[in-house]
Structures are given as C-alpha cells and as structure tokens.
C-alpha positions as CSV (number, residue, x, y, z in Angstrom):
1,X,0.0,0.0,0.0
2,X,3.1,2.5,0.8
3,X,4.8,1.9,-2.3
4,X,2.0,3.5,-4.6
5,X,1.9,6.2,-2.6
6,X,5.6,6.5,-2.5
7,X,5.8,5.9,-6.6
8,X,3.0,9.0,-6.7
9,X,4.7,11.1,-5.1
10,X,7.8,11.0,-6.3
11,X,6.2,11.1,-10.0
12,X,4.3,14.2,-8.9
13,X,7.8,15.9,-7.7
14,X,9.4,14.8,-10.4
15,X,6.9,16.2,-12.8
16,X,7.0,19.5,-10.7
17,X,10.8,19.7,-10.7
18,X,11.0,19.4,-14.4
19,X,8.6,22.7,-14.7
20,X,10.5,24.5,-12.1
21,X,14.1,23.9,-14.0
22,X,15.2,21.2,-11.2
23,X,15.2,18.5,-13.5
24,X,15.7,17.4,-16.8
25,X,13.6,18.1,-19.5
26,X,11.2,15.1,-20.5
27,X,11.8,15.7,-24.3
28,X,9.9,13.5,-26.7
29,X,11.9,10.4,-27.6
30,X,11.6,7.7,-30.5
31,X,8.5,6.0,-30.0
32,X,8.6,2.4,-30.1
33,X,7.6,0.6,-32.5
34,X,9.1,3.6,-34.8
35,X,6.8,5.5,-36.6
36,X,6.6,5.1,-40.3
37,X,5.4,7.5,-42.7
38,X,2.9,5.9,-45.0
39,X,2.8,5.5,-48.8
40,X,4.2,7.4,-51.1
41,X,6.5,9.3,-47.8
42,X,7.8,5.8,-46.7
43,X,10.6,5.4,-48.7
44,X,12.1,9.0,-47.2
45,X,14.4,6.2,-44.7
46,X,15.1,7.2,-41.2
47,X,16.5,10.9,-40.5
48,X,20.2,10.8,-39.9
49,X,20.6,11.0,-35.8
50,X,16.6,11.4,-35.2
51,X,13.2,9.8,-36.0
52,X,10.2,10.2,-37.0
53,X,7.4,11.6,-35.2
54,X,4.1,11.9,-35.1
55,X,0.9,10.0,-37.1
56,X,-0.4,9.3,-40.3
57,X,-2.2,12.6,-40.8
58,X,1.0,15.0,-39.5
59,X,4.6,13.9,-38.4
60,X,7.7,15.5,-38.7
61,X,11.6,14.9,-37.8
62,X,13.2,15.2,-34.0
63,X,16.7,14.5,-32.9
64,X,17.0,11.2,-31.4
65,X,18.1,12.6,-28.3
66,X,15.5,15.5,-27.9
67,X,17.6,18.4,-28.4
68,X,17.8,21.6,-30.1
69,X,21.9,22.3,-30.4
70,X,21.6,26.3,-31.3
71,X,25.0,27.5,-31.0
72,X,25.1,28.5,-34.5
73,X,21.2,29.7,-34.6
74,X,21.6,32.4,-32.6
75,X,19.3,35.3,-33.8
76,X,20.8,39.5,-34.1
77,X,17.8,40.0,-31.5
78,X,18.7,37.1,-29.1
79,X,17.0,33.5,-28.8
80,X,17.5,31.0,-31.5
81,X,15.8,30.4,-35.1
82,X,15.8,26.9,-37.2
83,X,13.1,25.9,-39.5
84,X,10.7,22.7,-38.9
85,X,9.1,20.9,-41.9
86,X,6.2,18.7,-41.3
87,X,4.5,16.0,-43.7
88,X,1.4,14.9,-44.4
89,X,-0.4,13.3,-46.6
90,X,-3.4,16.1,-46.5
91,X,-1.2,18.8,-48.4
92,X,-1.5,19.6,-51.5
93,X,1.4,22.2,-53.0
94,X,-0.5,22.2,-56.3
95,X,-3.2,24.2,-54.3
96,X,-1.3,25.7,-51.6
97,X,2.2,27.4,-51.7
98,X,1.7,29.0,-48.3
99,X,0.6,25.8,-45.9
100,X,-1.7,26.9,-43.3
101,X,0.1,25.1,-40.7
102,X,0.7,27.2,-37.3
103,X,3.1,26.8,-35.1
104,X,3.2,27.2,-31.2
105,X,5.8,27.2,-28.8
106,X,5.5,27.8,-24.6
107,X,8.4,26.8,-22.2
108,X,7.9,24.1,-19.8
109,X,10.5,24.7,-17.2
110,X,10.6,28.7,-16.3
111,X,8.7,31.8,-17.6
112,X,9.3,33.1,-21.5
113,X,7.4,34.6,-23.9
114,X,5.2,32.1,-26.2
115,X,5.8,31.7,-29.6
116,X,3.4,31.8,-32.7
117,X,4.0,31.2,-36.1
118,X,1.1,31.6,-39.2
119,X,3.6,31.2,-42.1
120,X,4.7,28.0,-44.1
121,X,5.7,27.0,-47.5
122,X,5.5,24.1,-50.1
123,X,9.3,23.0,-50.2
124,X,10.1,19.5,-51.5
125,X,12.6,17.0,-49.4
126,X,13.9,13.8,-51.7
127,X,10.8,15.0,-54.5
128,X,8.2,14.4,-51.7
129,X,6.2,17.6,-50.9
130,X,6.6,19.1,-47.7
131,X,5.7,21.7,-45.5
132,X,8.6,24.4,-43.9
133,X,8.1,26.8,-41.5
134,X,10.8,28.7,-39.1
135,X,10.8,29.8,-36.0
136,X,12.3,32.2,-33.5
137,X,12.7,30.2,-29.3
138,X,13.5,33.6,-27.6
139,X,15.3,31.3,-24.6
140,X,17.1,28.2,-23.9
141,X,15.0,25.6,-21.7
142,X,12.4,23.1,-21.8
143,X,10.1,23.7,-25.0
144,X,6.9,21.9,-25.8
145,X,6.2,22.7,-29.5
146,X,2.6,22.2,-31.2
147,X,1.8,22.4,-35.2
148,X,-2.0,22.5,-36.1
149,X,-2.7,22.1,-39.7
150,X,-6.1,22.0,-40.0
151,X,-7.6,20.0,-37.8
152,X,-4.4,17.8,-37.3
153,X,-2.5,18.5,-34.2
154,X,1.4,17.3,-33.4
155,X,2.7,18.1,-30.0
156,X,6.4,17.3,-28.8
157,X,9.0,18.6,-26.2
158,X,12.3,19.5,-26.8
159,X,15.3,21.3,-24.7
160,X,17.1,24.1,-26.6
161,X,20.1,24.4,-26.2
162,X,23.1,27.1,-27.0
C-alpha cells in the first residue's frame, strides 16, 4: 500500500521539478515501434541521428536525443531560429504554396514569452512535398512545440540548447 503512494509522489515531484528547472527536460523520444510515414513518404528512410514523429495525418523529424543544439542559430535579437518541416499526406502544394500550418511554442520549465508562427511554405525534401516553417525560441529551456494544420495536431518537447 506505501509503495504506490511513494511511486505517486515521487512522479508528482518529479513532474513539478521538471517545470520549475530542477530536473531534466522530458523531451519527446523515439516511439517504439518507430513510426513510419505511410505510402508514397515511406521510402524518405530514417532521418540521420533522429526519427520520425508523429501519425499518419502529420509527423515530422526530431533528434533522437531531444535536443535543439543552437550555438550556430543564434538570432541578431537574441534566442534562437531553425526551420521545422512537417509531412502529411493532407497537403496539396499544387493548391497551396503558403501551408496553413501554425506553429506554437510555450516553455515548460521557467517563464518566457510564447511563440506563434502563421507562415509556411511548399518546399520538396527527396521529391516528396513538404511543408517548412521557421521559428524564433527567444530562450534556452524546456520547449513543448505544437503544429496544427487544419484540424491535425502534433505536440512534442524538446530542450534548446546554446
């Protein structure tokens, strides 16, 4: 009866020390089974040091080890910028050159300024369209990032890093 109790608690301290910058960051790792994009994307292999993430309807890319490495991203205004691109089978580049896939950002472990981003474009990665957006983190830390496009929503935590 103890040890519940005990396990509880420590989850809820652990959970509270990783929003109040005590702890590490519980970025999003590899899922297992790996996710595979479906036909026609599934022949784009496996990133290079990442995976992929995400579902059917919307995944993208993340580093195998969850983190943002911005030493050379540093914007003239302070924070970091580096551009996402996102897949799914939804998009049509034909009919849209500007995606309406946005892009939120709100750090996990100490107070910053959220992020929002409404602009996209059609780019193509190995002749397979895709969707590209950037985005400014104005801090290092904990960062939970959320794309919606349409009504398809991606969610994933990463730690940025200088």
């Amino acid at each position: 009866m103890r040890l519940p109790l005990l396990l509880g608690v420590a989850l809820l301290l652990l959970n509270v020390a990783a929003r109040s910058g005590d702890a590490a960051c519980l970025v999003t790792l590899p899922p297992s089974p790996p996710f595979v994009p479906p036909p026609p994307y599934d022949g784009l292999g496996a990133p290079e040091g990442g995976f992929w993430y995400g579902t059917d309807v919307l995944w993208t890319q993340l580093d195998a080890a969850g983190v943002w490495h911005m030493k050379d991203n540093v914007d003239k205004h302070g924070g970091y910028v580096t551009k996402l691109v996102f897949w799914t089978r939804a998009f049509d580049w034909r009919k849209e050159f500007q995606p309406e896939l946005i892009l939120t950002a709100q750090r996990l472990d100490s107070d910053a300024p959220s992020v929002a981003v409404a602009h996209a474009n059609a780019v193509f990665i190995a002749h397979k369209p895709a969707i590209m957006t950037g985005i400014r983190i104005p801090t290092s830390g904990c960062w939970e990032v959320t794309a919606y496009y349409g009504e398809r929503r991606l969610v994933f935590v990463v730690s940025v890093e200088p």
